[in-house]
N, C-alpha and C positions, 0 to 999 in steps of 0.2 A: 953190494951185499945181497944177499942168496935172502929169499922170504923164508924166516924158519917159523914152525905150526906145530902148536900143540897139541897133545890129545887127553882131557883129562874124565876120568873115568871115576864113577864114587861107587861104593858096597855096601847094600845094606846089612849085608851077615859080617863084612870083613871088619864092617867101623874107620874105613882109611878112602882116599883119595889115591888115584895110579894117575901120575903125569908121564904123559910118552911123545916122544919129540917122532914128528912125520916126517919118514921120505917122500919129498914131493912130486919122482918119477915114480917110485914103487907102492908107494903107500903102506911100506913097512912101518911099523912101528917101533922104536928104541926106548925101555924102561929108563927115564931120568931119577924118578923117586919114587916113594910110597908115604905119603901124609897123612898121618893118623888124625882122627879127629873122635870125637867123646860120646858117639852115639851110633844111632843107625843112619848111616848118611844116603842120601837120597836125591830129591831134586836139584839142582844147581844152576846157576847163574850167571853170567858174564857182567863187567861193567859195558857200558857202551863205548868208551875212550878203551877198553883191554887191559887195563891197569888191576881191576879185583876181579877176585873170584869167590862167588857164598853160596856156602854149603848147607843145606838145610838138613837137620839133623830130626829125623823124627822117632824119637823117644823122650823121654821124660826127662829131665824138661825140656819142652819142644823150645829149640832156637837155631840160630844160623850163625856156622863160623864163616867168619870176614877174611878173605887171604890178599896179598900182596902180589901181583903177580912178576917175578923176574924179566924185566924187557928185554933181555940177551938168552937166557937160560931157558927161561919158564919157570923155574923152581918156585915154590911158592911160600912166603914165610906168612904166619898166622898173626894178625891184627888183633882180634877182637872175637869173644863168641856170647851171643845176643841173646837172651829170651824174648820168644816172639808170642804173639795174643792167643798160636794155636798151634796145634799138628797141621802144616803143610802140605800138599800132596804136588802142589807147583808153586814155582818162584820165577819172579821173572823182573826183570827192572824198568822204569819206564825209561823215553826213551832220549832224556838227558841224565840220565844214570845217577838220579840225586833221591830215587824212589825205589823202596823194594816192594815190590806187589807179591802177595800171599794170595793162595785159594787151600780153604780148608775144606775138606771131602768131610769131615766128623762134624766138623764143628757149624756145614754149612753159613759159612764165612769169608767173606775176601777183607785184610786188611793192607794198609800203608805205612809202611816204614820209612823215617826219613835215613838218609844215609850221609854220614857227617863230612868234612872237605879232606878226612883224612883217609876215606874208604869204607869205616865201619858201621856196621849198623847199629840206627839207634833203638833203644828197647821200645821206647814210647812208642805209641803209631798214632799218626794222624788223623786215621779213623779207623773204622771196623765198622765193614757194609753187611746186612744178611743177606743171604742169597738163598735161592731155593733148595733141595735136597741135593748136599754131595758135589759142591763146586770141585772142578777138576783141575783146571788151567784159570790161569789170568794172564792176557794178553793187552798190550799198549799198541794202536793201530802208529804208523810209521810218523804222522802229523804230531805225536804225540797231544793230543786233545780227545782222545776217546779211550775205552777199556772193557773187553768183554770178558765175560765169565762162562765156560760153558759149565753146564751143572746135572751129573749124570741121570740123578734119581729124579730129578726136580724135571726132568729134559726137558730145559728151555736152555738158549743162550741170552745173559745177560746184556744188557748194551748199558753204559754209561759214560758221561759226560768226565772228561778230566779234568783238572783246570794246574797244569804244570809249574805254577808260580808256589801253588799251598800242598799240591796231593790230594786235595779230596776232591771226592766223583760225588759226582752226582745223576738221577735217573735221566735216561732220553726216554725219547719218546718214538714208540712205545721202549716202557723197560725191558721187555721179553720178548723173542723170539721163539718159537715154541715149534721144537723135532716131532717127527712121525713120531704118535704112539711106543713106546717102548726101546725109543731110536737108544738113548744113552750118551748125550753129549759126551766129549770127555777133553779131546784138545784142539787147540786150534792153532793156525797157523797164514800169516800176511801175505800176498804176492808181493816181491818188491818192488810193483808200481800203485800201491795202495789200492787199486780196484777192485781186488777181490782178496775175499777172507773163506779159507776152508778150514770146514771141521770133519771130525773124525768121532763116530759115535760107537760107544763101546760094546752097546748090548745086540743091535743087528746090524753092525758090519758094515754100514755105510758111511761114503763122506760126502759128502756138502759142500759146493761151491755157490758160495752168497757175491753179489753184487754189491758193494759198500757205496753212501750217497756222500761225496765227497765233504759236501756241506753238511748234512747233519749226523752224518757217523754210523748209520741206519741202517741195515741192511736187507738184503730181498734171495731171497735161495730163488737160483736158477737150475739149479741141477743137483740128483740123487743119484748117486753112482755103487756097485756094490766093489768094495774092499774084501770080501771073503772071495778064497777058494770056490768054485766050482766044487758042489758036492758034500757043502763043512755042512753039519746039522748040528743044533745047540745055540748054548751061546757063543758069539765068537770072538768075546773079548779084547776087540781092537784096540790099540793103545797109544802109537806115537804118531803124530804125523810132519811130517817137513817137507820142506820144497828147495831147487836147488837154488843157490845165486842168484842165477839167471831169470828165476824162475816160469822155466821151459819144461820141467817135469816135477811131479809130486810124489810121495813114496810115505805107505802106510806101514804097520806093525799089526798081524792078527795072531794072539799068541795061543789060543786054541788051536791052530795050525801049525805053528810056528814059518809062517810065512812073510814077506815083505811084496804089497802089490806096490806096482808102478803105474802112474799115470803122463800122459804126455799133457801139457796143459798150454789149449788154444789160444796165442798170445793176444787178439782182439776181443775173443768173448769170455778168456779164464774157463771155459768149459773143458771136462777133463776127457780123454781114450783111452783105455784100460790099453797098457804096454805088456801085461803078465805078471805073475804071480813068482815069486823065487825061495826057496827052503832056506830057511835060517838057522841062529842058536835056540833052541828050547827056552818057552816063555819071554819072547822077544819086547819087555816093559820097554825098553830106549833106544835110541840111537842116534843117528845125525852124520851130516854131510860135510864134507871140508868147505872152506869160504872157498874154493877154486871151483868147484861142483865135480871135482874128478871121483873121488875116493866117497865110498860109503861104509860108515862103522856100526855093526848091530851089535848088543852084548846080550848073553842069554840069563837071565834071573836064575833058572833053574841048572842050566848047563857046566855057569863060572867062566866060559870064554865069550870069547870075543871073534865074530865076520869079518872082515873087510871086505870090499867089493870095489871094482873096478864101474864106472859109468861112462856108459858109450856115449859122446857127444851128439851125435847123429840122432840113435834111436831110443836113449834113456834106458836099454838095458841092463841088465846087472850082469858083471864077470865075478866068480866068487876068486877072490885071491887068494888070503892066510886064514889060517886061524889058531888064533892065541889065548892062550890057559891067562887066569885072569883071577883076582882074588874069589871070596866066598858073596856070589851077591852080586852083581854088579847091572848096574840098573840103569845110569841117567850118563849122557855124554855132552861134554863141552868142547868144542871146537874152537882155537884161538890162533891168528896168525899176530906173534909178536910186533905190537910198535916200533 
């Protein structure tokens, strides 16, 4: 049986969910559905097993609809939709998929959701941490026993202790990590050998390639690399960042430009070499990579469509392939190859 991949795509102006089934040679996209949901949808989530998908909805009242994910199809039927402690700006799960982690930008917040054996999330949360000004992302490091927070206005990166049996974190030591002056934390993202963690800072256009201490979760920046164009002046609003599978290459969002830089990433030292800069959709908030690392999907906030891109295994460059008309809004991307 043939690996079938989904592509699910949420709108903050359209208020719905786009699920589109991937050609695995072309990286065509096929509309399966359009899943309405009751707000302005935004960040999203995967379970870790592939079974749910939660849709963080940020308007009033801020919560998260719970979906069911079709193991054959992809189609998605709706469980549950949750009030959560805040307006979200990321969501993410840890990384036996029984925890929803929030980071609130307003409400300078990250809390814990437990997530019940049926899929859905619970309204309660296990805690609610503060954080500095404007948490952006929360990430679960791969060992699932640690959790940062980076926090744009505050710019520090948070570091804290998990403890996967209950959900609540607690401080390491030190609790903070602390960016160049004016840097602007905003996301972060794992290599899939746990040694290194890179961030993406929104306000001057750098990313970060920290060293993680296996043992205490800790981390040490080796390297400052610039994410902007050649020539941007302002601010440059950098937004998403990911890396592929493999992770052999890293790929940023600057959407003052609307560009996507590449980097190739040194598999011994995780230090990164700018591969080039590539023109995207207008206000490039999201995107994401297939689990094969072939295909790249960017969607434009301001544009309503959607990139695709071709990744050269070799040299990490971008081929642009399609581009597709897309609801009103469209922001955050999940990537799932069906169970």
């Amino acid at each position: 049986m043939s690996l079938k991949t989904i592509v699910y795509v949420s709108h903050a102006d359209g208020g719905d969910v786009h699920a589109m089934e991937m050609n695995p040679e072309s990286g065509d996209l096929s509309l399966i559905e359009k899943i309405p949901v009751s707000g302005v949808a935004m960040p999203m989530a995967v379970s870790p097993d592939r079974r749910y998908l939660y849709v963080c909805l940020r308007s009033e009242p801020y919560s998260v609809a719970s979906f069911r994910i079709d193991p054959e199809t992809g189609r998605l039927s709706p469980i549950a939709t949750t009030r959560l402690p805040d307006n979200f700006a990321y969501i993410s799960t840890d990384r036996g998929g029984r925890f929803l982690l929030g980071a609130s930008f307003a409400g300078n917040k990250m809390a814990v959701n437990p997530i019940g054996p049926n899929g859905w999330v619970q309204e309660r949360p296990v805690q609610v941490f503060g954080t500095p000004r404007n948490a952006h992302c929360v990430v679960a490091d791969p060992s699932n026993r640690f959790v940062y927070v980076p926090c744009r206005d505050g710019n520090a990166l948070v570091q804290l202790r998990f403890d996967a049996a209950t959900g609540m974190v607690s401080p390491n030591d030190p609790l903070f990590v602390a960016a160049a002056t004016g840097a602007g934390p905003r996301h972060a993202a794992f290599h899939p050998n746990n040694a290194f963690l890179y961030l993406l800072n929104e306000t001057d256009g750098t990313a970060y390639a920290y060293a993680v201490d296996a043992t205490s979760g800790t981390l040490s920046l080796k390297q400052s690399v610039d994410a902007k164009p050649p020539g941007l002046t302002g601010n440059p609003a950098a937004a998403d960042i990911h890396l592929t599978p493999d992770g052999r290459f890293l790929y940023g969002t600057v959407r003052a430009s609307n560009t996507i830089a590449g980097f190739k990433v040194h598999p011994e030292t995780g230090l990164l070499d700018l591969i080039g800069h590539w023109p995207t959709e207008e206000h490039p908030r999201g995107f994401n990579i297939c689990t094969r690392g072939r295909f790249l999907y960017a969607v434009g906030l301001h544009s309503h469509h959607l990139q695709s891109y071709r990744i050269d295994g070799e040299s990490g460059k971008l081929k642009p392939l399609k581009r597709l008309a897309m609801g009103q809004g469209p922001n955050w991307i999940e990537i799932v190859d069906l169970p």
